[in-house]
C-alpha positions in Angstrom: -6.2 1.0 20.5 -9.5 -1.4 20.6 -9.6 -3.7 17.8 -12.8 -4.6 16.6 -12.8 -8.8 16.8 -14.1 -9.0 13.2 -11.2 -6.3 11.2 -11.0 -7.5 7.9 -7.0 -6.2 8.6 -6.7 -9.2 10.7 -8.3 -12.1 8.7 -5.6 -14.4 7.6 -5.6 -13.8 4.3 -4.8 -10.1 5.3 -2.6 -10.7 7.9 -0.4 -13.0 5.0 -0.5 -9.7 3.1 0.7 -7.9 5.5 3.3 -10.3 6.4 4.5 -10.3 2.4 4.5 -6.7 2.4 6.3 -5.8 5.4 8.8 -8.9 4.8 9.2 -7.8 0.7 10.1 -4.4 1.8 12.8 -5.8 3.9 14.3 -7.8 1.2 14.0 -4.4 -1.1 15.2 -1.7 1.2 17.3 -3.9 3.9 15.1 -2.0 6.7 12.0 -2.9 8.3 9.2 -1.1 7.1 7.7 -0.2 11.1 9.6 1.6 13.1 9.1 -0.6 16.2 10.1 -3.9 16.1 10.5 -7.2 13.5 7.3 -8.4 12.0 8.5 -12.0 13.7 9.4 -10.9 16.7 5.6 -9.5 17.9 3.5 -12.2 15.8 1.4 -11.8 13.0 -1.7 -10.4 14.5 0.4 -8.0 16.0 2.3 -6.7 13.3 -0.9 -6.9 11.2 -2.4 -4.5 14.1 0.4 -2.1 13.8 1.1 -2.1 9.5 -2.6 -1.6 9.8 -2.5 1.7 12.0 0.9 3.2 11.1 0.4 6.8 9.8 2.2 6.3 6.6 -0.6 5.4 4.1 0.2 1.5 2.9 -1.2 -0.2 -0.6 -0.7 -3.5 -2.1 -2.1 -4.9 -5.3 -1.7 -8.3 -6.4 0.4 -9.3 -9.7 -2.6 -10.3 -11.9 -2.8 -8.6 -15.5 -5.5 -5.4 -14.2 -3.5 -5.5 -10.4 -6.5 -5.8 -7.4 -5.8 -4.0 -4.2 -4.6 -6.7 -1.3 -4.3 -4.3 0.8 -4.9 -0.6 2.4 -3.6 0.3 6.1 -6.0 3.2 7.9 -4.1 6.0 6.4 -4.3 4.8 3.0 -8.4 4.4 3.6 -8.6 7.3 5.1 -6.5 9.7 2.6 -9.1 7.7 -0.7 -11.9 8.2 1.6 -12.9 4.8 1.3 -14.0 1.7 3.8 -12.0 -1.7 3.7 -14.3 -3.7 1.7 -14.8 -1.0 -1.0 -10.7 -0.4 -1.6 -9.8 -4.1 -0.9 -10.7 -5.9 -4.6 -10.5 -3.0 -6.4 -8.3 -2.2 -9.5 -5.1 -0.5 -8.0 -5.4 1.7 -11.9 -8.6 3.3 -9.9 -6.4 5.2 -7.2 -5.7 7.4 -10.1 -7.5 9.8 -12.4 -7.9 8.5 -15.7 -5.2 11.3 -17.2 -3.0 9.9 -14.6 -2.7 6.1 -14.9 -0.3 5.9 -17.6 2.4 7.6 -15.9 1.3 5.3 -12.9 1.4 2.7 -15.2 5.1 3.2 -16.1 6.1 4.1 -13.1 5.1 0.7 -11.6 6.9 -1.0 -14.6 10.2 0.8 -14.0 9.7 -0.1 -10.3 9.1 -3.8 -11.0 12.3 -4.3 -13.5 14.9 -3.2 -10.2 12.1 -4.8 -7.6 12.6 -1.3 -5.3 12.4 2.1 -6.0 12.4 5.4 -3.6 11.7 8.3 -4.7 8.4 8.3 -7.2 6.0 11.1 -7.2 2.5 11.2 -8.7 -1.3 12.6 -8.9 -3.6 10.1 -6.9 -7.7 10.9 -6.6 -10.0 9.9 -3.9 -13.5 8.4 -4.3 -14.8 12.0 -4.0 -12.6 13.5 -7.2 -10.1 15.2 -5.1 -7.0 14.9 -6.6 -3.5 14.9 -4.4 0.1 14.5 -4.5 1.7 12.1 -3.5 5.7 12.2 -2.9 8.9 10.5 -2.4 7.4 7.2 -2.5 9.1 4.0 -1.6 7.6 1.1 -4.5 8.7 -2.7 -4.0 8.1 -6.0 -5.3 6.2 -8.4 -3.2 7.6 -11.7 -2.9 5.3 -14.7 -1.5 6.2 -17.7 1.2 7.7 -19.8 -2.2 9.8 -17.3 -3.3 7.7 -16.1 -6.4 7.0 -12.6 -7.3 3.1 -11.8 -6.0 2.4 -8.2 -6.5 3.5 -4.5 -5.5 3.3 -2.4 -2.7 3.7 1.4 -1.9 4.5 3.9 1.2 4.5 7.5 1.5 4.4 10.2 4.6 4.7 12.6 1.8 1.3 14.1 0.4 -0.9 17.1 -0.3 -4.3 18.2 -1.9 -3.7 19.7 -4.9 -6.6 22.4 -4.7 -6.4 22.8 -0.8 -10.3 24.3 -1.1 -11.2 21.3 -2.2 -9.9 19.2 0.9 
């Protein structure tokens, strides 16, 4: 893979995220979120590089009062049909229709009291209006270098359109 020298994915403030993330799921789920290999033991541009391209779609927000998205990997761009600097920044609450982000909400709360959770199923929408499932998400708590809760993050491999003619 050719990595463009300027990918916002490997600025240092994104590569921190992506260091918190993959770390905090560690800590949540005692597992490494990549298949491959220790965050640590390939650096962090590397491990950047490869949170950034793995096929399971990858959010973070941050743990202000309205949550900003920190982070998006490809897949997660690619399934909300937006660019990096559109989905970086913007509020998390927006991945979802407006009927939706209650239950999203709540389901974020529930997450954040037990700091993991596997298992959550919702209704996301794309910047188009295309609505789609996702399933059997993991949810976890993001902790930073100090120790101090920072934000939330989310996987899933687990996701369909929910009116396939739309797609």
């Amino acid at each position: 893979m050719v990595v463009e020298a300027n990918a916002p994915w490997l600025s240092p403030a994104a590569c921190r995220w992506a260091a918190i993330i993959q770390a905090s799921h560690r800590r949540a789920f005692g597992r490494t979120l990549l298949a491959s290999q220790s965050p640590e033991s390939i650096g962090a541009t590397s491990a950047a590089q490869e949170l950034f391209a793995t096929s399971s779609p990858v959010l973070a927000h941050d743990g202000s009062s309205d949550p900003q998205l920190v982070y998006a990997n490809a897949a997660a761009l690619r399934l909300w049909d937006r660019p990096w600097a559109e989905m970086v920044g913007m509020p998390s609450r927006l991945t979802a229709a407006e009927q939706e982000r209650k239950e999203r909400a709540n389901a974020l709360q529930s997450a954040q009291q037990c700091d993991a959770y596997q298992g959550y199923r919702g209704i996301r929408i794309d910047r188009q209006g295309r609505q789609f499932v996702i399933n059997n998400a993991r949810i976890w708590t993001l902790w930073d270098e100090q120790g101090s809760r920072c934000g939330q993050a989310a996987s899933f491999s687990s996701w369909w359109w929910i009116d396939a003619a739309k797609a």
